[in-house]
One Martini backbone bead per residue (centre of mass of N, CA, C, O) as a GRO file, in nm:
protein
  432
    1UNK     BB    1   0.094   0.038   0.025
    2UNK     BB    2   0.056   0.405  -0.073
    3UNK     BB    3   0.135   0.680  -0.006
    4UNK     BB    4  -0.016   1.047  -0.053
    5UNK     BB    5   0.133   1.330  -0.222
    6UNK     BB    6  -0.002   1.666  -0.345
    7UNK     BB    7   0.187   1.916  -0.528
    8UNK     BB    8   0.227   2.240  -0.582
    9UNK     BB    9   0.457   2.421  -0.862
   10UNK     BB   10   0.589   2.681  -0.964
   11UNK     BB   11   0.862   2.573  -1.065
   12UNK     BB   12   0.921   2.266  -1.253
   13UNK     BB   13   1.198   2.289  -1.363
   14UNK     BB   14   1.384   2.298  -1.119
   15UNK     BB   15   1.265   2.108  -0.953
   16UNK     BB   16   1.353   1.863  -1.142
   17UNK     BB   17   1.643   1.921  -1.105
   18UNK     BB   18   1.622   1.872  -0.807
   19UNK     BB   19   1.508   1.591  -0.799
   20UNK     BB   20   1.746   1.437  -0.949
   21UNK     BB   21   1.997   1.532  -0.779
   22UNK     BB   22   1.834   1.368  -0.512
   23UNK     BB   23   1.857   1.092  -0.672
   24UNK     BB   24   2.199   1.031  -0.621
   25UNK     BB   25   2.163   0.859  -0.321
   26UNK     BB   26   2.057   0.627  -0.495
   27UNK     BB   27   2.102   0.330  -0.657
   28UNK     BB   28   1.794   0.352  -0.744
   29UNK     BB   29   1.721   0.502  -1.086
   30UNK     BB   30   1.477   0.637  -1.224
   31UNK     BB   31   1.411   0.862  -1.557
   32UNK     BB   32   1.150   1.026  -1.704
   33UNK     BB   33   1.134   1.258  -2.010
   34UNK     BB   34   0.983   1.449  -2.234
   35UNK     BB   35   1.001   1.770  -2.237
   36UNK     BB   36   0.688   1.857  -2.334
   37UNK     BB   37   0.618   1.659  -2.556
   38UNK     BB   38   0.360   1.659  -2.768
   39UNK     BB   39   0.116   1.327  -2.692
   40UNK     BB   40  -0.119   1.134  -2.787
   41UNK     BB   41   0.028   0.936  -2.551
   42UNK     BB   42  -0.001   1.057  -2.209
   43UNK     BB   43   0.056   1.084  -1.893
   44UNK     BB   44   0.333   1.196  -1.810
   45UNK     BB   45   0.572   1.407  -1.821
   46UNK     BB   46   0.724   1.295  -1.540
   47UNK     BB   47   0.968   1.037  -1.370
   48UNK     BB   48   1.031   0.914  -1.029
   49UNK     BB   49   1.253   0.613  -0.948
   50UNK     BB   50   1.347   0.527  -0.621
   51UNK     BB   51   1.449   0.315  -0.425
   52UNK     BB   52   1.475  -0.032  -0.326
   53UNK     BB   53   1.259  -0.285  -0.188
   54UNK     BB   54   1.294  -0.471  -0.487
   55UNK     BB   55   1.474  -0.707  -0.688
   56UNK     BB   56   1.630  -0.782  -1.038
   57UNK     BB   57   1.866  -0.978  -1.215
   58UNK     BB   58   1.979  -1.123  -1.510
   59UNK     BB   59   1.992  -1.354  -1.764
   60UNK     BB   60   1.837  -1.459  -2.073
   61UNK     BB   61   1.725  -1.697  -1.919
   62UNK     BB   62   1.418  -1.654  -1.837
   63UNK     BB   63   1.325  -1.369  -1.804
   64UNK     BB   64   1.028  -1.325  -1.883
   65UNK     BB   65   0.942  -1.524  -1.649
   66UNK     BB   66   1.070  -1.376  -1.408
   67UNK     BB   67   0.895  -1.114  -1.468
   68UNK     BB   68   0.645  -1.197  -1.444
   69UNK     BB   69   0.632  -1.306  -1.159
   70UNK     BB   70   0.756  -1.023  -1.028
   71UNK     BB   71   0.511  -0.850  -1.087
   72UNK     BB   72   0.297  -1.021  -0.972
   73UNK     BB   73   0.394  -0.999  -0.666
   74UNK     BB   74   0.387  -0.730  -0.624
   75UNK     BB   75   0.166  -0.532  -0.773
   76UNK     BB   76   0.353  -0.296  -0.866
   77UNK     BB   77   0.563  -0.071  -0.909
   78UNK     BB   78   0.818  -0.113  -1.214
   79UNK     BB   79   1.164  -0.069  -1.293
   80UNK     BB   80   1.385  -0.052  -1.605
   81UNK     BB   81   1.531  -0.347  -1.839
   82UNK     BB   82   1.577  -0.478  -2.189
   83UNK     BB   83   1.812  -0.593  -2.324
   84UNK     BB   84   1.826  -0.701  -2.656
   85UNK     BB   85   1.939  -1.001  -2.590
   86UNK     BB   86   1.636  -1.103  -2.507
   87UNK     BB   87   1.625  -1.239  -2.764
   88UNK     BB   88   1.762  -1.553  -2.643
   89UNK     BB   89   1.458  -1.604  -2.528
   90UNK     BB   90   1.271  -1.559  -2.790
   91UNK     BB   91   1.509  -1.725  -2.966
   92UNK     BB   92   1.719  -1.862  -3.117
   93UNK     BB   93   2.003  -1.747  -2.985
   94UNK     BB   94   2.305  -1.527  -2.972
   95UNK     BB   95   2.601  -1.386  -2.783
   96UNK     BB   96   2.946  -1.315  -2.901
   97UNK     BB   97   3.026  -1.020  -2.854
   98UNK     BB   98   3.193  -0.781  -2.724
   99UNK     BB   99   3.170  -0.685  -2.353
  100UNK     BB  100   3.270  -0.369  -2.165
  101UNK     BB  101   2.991  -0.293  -1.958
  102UNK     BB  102   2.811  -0.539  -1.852
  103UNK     BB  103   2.520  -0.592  -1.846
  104UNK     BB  104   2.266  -0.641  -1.764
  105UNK     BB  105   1.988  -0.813  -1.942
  106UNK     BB  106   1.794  -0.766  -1.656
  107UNK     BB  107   1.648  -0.447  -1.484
  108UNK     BB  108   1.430  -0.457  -1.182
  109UNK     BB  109   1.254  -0.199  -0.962
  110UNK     BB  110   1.096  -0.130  -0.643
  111UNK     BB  111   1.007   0.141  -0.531
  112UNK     BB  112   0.971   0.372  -0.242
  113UNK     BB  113   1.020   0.645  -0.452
  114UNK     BB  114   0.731   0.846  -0.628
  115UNK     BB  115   0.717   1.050  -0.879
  116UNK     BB  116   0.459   1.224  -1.023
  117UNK     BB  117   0.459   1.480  -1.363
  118UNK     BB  118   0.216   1.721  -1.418
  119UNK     BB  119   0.284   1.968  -1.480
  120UNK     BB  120   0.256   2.148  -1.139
  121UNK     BB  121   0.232   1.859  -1.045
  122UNK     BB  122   0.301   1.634  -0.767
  123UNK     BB  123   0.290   1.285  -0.707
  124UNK     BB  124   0.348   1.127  -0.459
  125UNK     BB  125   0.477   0.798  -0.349
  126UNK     BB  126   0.493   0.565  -0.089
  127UNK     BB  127   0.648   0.289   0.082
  128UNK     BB  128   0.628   0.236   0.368
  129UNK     BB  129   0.628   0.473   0.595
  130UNK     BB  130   0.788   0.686   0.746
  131UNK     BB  131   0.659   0.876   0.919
  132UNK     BB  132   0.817   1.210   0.796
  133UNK     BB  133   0.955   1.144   0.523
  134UNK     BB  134   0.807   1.288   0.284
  135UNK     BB  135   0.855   1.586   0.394
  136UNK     BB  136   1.157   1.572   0.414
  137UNK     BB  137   1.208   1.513   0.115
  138UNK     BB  138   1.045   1.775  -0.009
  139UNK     BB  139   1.225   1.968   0.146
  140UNK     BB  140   1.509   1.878   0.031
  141UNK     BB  141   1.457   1.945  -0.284
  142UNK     BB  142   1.396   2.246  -0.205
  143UNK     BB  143   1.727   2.263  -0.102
  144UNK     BB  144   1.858   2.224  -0.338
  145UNK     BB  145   2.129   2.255  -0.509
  146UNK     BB  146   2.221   2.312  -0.850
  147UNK     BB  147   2.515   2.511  -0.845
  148UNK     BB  148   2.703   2.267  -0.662
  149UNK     BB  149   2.678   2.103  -0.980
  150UNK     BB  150   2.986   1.961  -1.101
  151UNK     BB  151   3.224   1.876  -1.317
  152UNK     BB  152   3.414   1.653  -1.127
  153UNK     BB  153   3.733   1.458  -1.238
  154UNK     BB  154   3.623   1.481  -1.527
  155UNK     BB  155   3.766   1.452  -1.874
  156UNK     BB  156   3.739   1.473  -2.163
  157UNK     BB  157   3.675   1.255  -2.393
  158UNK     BB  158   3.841   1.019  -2.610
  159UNK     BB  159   3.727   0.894  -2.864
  160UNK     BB  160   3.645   0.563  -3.039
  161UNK     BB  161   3.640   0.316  -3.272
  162UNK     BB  162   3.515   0.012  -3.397
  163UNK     BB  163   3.467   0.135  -3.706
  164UNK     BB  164   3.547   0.239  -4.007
  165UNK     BB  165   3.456   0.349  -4.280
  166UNK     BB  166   3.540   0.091  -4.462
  167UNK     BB  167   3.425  -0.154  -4.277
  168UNK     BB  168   3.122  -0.004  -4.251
  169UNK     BB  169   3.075  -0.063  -4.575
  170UNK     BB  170   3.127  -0.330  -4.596
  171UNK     BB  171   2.913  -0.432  -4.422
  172UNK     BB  172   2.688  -0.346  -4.606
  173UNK     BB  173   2.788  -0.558  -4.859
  174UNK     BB  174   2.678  -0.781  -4.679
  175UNK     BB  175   2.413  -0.696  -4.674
  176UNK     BB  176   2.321  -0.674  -4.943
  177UNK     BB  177   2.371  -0.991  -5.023
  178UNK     BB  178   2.146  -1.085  -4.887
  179UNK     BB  179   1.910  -0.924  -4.999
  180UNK     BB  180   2.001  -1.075  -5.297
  181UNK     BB  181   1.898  -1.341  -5.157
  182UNK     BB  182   1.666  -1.314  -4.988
  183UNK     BB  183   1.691  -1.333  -4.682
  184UNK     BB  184   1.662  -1.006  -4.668
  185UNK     BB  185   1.526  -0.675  -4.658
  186UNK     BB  186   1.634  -0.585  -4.339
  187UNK     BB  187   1.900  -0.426  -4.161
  188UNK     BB  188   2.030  -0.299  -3.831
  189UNK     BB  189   2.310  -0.110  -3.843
  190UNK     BB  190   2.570  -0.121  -3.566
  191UNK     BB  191   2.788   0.083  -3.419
  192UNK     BB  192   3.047   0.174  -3.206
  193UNK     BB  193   3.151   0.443  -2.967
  194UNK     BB  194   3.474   0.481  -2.741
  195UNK     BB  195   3.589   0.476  -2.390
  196UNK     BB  196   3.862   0.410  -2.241
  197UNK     BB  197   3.964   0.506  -1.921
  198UNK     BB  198   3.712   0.683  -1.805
  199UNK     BB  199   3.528   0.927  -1.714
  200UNK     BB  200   3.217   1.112  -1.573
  201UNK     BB  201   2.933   1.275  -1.547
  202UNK     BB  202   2.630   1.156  -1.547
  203UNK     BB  203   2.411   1.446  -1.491
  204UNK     BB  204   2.563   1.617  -1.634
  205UNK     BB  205   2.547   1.450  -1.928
  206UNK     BB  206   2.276   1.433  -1.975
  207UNK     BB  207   2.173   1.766  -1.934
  208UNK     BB  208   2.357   1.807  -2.212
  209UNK     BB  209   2.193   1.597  -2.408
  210UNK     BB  210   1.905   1.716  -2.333
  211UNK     BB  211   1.933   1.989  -2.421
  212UNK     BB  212   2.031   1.913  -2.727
  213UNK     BB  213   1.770   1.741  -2.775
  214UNK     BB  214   1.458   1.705  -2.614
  215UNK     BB  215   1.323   1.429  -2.578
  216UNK     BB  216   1.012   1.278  -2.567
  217UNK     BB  217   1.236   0.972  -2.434
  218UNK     BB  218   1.409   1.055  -2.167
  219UNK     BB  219   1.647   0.921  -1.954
  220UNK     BB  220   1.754   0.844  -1.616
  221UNK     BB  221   2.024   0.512  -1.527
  222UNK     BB  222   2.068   0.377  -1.187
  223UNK     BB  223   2.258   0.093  -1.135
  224UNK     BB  224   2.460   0.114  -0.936
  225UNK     BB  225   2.730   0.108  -1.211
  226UNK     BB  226   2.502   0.193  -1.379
  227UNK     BB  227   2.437   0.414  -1.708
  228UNK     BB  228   2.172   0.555  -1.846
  229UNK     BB  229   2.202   0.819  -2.113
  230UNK     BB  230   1.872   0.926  -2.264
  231UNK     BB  231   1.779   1.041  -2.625
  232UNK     BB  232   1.479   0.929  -2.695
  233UNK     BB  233   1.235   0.976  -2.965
  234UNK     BB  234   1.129   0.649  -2.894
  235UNK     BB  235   0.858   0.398  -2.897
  236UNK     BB  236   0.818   0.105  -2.839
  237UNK     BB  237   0.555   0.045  -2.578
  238UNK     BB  238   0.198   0.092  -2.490
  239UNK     BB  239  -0.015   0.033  -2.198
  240UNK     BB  240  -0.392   0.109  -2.222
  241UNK     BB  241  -0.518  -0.122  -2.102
  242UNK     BB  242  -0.619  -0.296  -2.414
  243UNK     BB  243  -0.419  -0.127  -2.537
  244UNK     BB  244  -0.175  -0.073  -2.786
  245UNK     BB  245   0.128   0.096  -2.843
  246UNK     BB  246   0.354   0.146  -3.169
  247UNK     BB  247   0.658   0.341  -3.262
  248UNK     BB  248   0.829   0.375  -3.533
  249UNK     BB  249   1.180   0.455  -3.662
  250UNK     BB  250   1.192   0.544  -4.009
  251UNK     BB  251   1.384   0.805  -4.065
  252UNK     BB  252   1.645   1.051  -4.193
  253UNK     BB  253   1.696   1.408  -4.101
  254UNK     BB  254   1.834   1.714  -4.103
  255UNK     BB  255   1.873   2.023  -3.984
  256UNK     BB  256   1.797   2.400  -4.015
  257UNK     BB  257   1.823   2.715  -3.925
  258UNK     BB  258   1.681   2.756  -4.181
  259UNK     BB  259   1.359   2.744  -4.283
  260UNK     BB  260   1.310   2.672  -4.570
  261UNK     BB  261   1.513   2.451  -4.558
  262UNK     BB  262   1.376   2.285  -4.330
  263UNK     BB  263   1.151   2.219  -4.476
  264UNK     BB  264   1.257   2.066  -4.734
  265UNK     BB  265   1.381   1.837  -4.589
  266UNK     BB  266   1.133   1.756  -4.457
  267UNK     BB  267   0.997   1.699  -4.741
  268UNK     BB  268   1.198   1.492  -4.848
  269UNK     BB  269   1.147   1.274  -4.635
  270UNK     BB  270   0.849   1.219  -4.684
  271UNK     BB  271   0.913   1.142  -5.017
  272UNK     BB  272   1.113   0.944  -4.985
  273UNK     BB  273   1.103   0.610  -5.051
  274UNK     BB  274   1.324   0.476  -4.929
  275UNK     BB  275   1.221   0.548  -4.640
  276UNK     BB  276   0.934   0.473  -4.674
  277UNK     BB  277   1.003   0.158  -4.676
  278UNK     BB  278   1.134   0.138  -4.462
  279UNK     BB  279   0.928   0.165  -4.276
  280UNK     BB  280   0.708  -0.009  -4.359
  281UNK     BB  281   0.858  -0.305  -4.342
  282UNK     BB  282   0.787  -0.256  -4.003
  283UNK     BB  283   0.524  -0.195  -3.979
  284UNK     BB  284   0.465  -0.476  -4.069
  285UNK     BB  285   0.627  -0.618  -3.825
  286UNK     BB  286   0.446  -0.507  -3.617
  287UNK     BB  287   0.171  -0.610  -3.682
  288UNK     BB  288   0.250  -0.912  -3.650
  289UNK     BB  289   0.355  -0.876  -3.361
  290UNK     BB  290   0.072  -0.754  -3.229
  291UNK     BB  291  -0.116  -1.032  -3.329
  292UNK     BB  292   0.016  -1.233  -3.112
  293UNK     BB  293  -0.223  -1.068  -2.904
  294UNK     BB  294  -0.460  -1.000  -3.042
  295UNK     BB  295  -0.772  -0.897  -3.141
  296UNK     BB  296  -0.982  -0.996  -3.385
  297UNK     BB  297  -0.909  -0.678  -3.609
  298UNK     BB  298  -0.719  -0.453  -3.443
  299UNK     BB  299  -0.493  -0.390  -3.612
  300UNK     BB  300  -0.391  -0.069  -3.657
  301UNK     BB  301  -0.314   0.207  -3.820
  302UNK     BB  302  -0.270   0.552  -3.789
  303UNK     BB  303   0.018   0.626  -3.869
  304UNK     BB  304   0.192   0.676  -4.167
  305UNK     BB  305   0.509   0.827  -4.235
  306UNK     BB  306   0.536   1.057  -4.030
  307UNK     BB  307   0.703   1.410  -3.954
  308UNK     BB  308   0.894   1.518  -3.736
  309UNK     BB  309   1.045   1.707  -3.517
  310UNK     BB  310   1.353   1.808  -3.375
  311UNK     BB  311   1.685   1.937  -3.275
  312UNK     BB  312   1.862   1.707  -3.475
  313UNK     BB  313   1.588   1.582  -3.617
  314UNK     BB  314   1.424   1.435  -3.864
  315UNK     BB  315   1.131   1.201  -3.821
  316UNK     BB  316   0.983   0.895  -3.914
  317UNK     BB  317   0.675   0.778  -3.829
  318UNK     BB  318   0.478   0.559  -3.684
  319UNK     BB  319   0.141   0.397  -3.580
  320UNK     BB  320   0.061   0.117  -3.380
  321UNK     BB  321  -0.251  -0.118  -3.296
  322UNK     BB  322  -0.413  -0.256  -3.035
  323UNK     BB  323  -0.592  -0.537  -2.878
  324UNK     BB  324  -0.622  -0.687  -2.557
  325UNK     BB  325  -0.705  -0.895  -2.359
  326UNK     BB  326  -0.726  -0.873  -2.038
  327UNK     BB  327  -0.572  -1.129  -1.932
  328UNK     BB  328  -0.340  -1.056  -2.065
  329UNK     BB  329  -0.026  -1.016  -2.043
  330UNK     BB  330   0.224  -0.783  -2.041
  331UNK     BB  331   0.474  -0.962  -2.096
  332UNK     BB  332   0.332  -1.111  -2.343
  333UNK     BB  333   0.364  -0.835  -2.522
  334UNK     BB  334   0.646  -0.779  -2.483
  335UNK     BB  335   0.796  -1.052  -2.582
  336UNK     BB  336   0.646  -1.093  -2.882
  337UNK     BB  337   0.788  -0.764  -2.950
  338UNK     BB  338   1.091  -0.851  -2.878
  339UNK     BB  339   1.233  -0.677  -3.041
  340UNK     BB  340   1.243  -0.415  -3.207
  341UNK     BB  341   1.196  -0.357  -3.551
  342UNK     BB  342   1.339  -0.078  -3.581
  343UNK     BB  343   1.641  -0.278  -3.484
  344UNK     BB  344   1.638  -0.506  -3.689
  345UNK     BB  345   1.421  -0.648  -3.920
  346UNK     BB  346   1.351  -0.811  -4.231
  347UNK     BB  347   1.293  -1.043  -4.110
  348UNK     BB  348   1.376  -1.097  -3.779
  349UNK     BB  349   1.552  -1.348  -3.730
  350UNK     BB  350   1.744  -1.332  -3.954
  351UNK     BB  351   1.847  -1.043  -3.891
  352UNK     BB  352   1.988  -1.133  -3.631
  353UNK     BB  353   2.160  -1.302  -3.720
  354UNK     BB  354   2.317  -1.113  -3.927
  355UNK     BB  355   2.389  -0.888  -3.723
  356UNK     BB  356   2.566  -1.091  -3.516
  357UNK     BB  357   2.783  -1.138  -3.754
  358UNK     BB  358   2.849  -0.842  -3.818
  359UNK     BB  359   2.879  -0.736  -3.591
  360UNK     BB  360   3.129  -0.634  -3.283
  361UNK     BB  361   2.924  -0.569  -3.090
  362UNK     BB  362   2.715  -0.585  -2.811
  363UNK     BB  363   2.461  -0.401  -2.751
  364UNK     BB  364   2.270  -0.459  -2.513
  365UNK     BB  365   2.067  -0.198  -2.403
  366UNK     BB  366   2.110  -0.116  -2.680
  367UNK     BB  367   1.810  -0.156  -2.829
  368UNK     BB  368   1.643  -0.167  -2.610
  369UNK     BB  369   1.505  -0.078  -2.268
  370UNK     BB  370   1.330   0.234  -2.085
  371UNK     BB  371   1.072   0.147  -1.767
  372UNK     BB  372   0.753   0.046  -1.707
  373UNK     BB  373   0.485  -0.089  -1.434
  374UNK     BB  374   0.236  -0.076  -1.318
  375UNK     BB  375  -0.023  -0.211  -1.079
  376UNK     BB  376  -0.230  -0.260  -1.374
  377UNK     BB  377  -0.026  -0.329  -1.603
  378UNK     BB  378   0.084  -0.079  -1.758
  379UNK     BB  379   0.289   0.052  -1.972
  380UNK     BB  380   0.650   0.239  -2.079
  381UNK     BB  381   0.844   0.235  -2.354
  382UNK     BB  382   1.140   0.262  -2.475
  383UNK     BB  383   1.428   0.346  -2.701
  384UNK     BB  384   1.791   0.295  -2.660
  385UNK     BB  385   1.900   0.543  -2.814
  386UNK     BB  386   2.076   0.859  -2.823
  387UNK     BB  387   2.333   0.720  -2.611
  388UNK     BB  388   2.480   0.696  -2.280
  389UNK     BB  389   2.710   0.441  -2.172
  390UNK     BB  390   2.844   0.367  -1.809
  391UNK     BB  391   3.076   0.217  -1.673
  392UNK     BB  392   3.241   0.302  -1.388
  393UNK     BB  393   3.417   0.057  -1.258
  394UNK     BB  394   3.535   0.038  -1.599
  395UNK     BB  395   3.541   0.329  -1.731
  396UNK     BB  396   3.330   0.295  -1.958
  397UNK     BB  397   3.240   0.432  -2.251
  398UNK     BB  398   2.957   0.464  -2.453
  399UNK     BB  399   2.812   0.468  -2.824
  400UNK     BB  400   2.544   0.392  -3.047
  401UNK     BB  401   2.486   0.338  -3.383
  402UNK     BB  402   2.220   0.348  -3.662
  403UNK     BB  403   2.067   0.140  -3.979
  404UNK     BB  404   1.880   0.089  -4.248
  405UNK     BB  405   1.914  -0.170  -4.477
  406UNK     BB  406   1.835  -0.148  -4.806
  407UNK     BB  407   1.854  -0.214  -5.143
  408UNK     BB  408   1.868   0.136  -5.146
  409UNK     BB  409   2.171   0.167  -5.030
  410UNK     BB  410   2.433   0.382  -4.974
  411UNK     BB  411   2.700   0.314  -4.781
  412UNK     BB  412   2.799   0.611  -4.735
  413UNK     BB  413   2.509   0.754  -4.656
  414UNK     BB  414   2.509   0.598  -4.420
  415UNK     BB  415   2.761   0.672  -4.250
  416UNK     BB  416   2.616   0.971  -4.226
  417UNK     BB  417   2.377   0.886  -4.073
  418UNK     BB  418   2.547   0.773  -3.815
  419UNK     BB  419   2.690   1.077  -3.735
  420UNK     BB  420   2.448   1.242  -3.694
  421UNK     BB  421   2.317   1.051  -3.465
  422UNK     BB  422   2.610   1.128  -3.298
  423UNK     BB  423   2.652   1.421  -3.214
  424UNK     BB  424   2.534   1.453  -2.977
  425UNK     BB  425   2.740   1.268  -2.790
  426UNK     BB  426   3.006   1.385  -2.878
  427UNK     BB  427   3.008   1.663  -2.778
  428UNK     BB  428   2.954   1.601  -2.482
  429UNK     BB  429   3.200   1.427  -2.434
  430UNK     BB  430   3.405   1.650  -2.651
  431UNK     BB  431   3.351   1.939  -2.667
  432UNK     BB  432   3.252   2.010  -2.981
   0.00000   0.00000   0.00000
């Protein structure tokens, strides 16, 4: 049973500010923000959920079914991460890249403290409350110094690749020639770049890469010495009561300072053929997806192809809708739908064979996702891109970029739209 009060905040940027600050002292942080960016589909602002009450934390093997078991015991708000490699769970396959961060690959907790943030409204609730302690922790947050938080002991890093630009070249050439072998439609190729024995201040580099993007789907995720710094733009999968909403990004264009080249960028992203394939192709692997949970003839397309404007990229999107059976499992329409489709490719079995013969690094976290599972049910994550991901303890930061290869793919524009994709990341850590 939680304890529930509601505070109404004067500046809730600031607050917003101040009360991520205050949840740095404790080892388990989910924080998820939109960045107040209207959407369609949504709860909250943000949400900060700290302090675990109850963990889990598994490899691969049976990951689903133990967090499903995990679930339905607490019966309460979750949050957490599913890593891309929980591939291994949902079909025969194995992740056998190069692993310098080591994340767990799913790792899940309840919180005994939960901030959920609408306009200027905060409603805390919290898990067996000691005293007066939502009180003392609500006057803390708003005592909190935010001046007094600055980036110590840690210089900008200096990044390296993991693969060159010939290498990952050839790499698409090696996607294409399987394409016309009719194995697969599509494939996303994703490379690594990477700091070894570097450090970060984690909450400063999120703050500066959130600035720089403002996106969506913004996460900042720190479980013991694990860190996830995330400007997502993209949702993974949303379920509300019986509806399911998924929302995949196929097509990237840059923006331009300039109102009409920036039009005319945005039109031509729209009406690009290339690009619209891509989007379509995952469209219909997602419609598959969400079929195998759906009551018979609720998949729906809502919108597809539109253009939306981000701060670093135009983005299309679609979204894609199922209704679900009230019996069903949260667990087994994640499952069922994981990885999401415009990380891996199609037909998505073939993708992912492909894709881990072809990639050099474990993916991990990185093409997860990162978010929640209500009491009731109801869940919403992101989609785990233009990220940085950071093992303290192994003093590793990396970053990975990706994009999806079609027949009509020209390998040297892929690996520019993968350096767009990385700007924002680059940026931040190497101050450039």
């Amino acid at each position: 049973m939680r304890t529930t009060q509601q505070f109404t905040i004067p500046n809730i940027s600031v607050f917003k500010k101040q009360l991520l600050y205050w949840a740095q002292q404790f080892q388990e942080v989910v924080w998820l923000d939109s960045n107040t960016y209207q959407q369609q589909y949504s709860s909250y602002d943000a949400i900060l959920a700290v302090d675990a009450f109850t963990t889990i934390k598994t490899d691969d093997y049976g990951a689903f079914e133990t967090l499903k078991t995990y679930q339905k015991q607490t019966r309460d708000w979750i949050f957490g991460y599913l890593s891309y490699d929980l591939k291994n769970d949902v079909e025969q396959l194995s992740s056998k890249n190069s692993d310098e961060l080591k994340f767990p690959e799913l790792f899940f907790f309840q919180p005994k403290k939960l901030f959920l943030i609408q306009g200027n409204r905060v409603e805390v609730l919290y898990l067996n409350l000691v005293s007066d302690e939502l009180l003392e922790d609500y006057n803390a947050i708003l005592e909190t110094s935010i001046a007094t938080h600055t980036t110590t002991g840690c210089d900008k890093v200096k990044i390296s690749v993991r693969m060159t630009k010939s290498v990952y070249v050839e790499k698409v050439k090696q996607i294409l020639a399987h394409i016309r072998r009719g194995d697969i439609y599509e494939a996303n190729l994703c490379q690594e770049f990477f700091a070894a024995n570097s450090c970060i201040d984690p909450i400063a580099t999120f703050h500066n890469l959130n600035t720089i993007s403002t996106p969506p789907f913004a996460s900042f995720l720190k479980l013991d010495h694990w860190y996830g710094l995330c400007a997502s733009p993209e949702r993974y999968l949303r379920k509300e009561g019986q509806k399911i909403i998924s929302q995949p990004i196929k097509g990237t264009a840059k923006r331009s300072p300039e109102p009409n080249v920036d039009a005319a960028l945005k039109k031509t992203l729209a009406e690009d053929p290339k690009e619209r394939s891509e989007n379509i192709m995952i469209v219909d692997l997602v419609r598959n997806d969400l079929s195998k949970t759906a009551e018979k003839g609720s998949v729906i397309v809502e919108e597809l192809c539109k253009v939306y404007s981000f701060e670093q990229v135009h983005q299309m999107i679609s979204t894609v809708v199922s209704t679900v059976n009230e019996e069903t499992s949260p667990i087994k329409v994640l499952q069922t739908t994981f990885p999401m489709g415009s990380m891996t490719g199609a037909p998505k079995v073939s993708a992912m064979q492909i894709i881990e013969a072809i990639e050099m690094t474990k993916r991990g976290l990185y093409s997860g996702a990162i978010g929640y599972i209500t009491s009731s049910g109801d869940f919403d994550f992101n989609v785990v891109i233009r990220s940085i991901l950071y093992n303290e303890d192994r003093e590793y930061v990396s970053y990975t970029v990706g994009g999806a290869i079609t027949a009509q793919s020209i390998p040297e524009k892929e690996y520019e739209e993968c350096l767009l994709k990385a700007k924002a990341m680059r940026e931040v850590l190497e101050g450039v």
